[in-house]
N, C-alpha and C positions, 0 to 999 in steps of 0.2 A: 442391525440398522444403526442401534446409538456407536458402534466401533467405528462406522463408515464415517458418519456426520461429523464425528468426531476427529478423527482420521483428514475428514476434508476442511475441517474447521482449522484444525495445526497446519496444513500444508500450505493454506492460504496466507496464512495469516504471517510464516517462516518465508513467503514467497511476501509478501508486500514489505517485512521487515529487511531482506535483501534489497528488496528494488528500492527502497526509499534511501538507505545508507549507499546503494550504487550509483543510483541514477546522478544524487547532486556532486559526486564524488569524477566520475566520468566527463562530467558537463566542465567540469572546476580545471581536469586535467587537460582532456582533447579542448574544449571550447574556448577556454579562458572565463567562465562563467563564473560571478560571482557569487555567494553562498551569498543567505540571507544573514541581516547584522542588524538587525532590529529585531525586539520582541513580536512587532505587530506582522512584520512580517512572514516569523517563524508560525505564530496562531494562521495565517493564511496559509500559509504550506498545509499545518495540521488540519485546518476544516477544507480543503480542496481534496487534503489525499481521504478523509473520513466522507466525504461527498464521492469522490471515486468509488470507493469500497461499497459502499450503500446503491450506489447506480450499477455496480457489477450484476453481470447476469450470472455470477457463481453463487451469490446470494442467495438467488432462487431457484438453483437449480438440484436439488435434492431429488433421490428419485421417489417419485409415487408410490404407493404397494396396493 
C-alpha cells in the first residue's frame, strides 16, 4: 500500500511539474500568449495551480482496504 501511494504521489506530482512548464510554454508559442512579468502575478499562477491540485479528485482518491 505505502509503494502505491507513493508510487501515485511521484507520478502526480512529475505530471503537474510537465504540465505547468508545458502548458505556458505552448500557449507563448501557438498563442502568442504572454508569460506572466510581475511577481504578483507569478504568486497567482502558484496559488491557482496549488488550488487545482487540492480540488483534484486524485487527491482523494486512494484505494480503501
Amino acid at each position: 500500500m505505502t509503494a502505491y501511494v507513493t508510487g501515485k504521489v511521484f507520478f502526480v506530482l512529475v505530471n503537474i511539474t510537465v504540465s505547468i512548464a508545458l502548458l505556458p510554454l505552448g500557449g507563448r508559442v501557438l498563442l502568442g500568449a504572454r508569460l506572466p512579468d510581475t511577481p504578483q502575478h507569478w504568486i497567482t499562477l502558484v496559488w491557482v495551480v496549488v488550488l487545482g491540485i487540492v480540488a483534484s479528485p486524485d487527491a482523494r482518491s486512494a484505494p480503501h482496504s
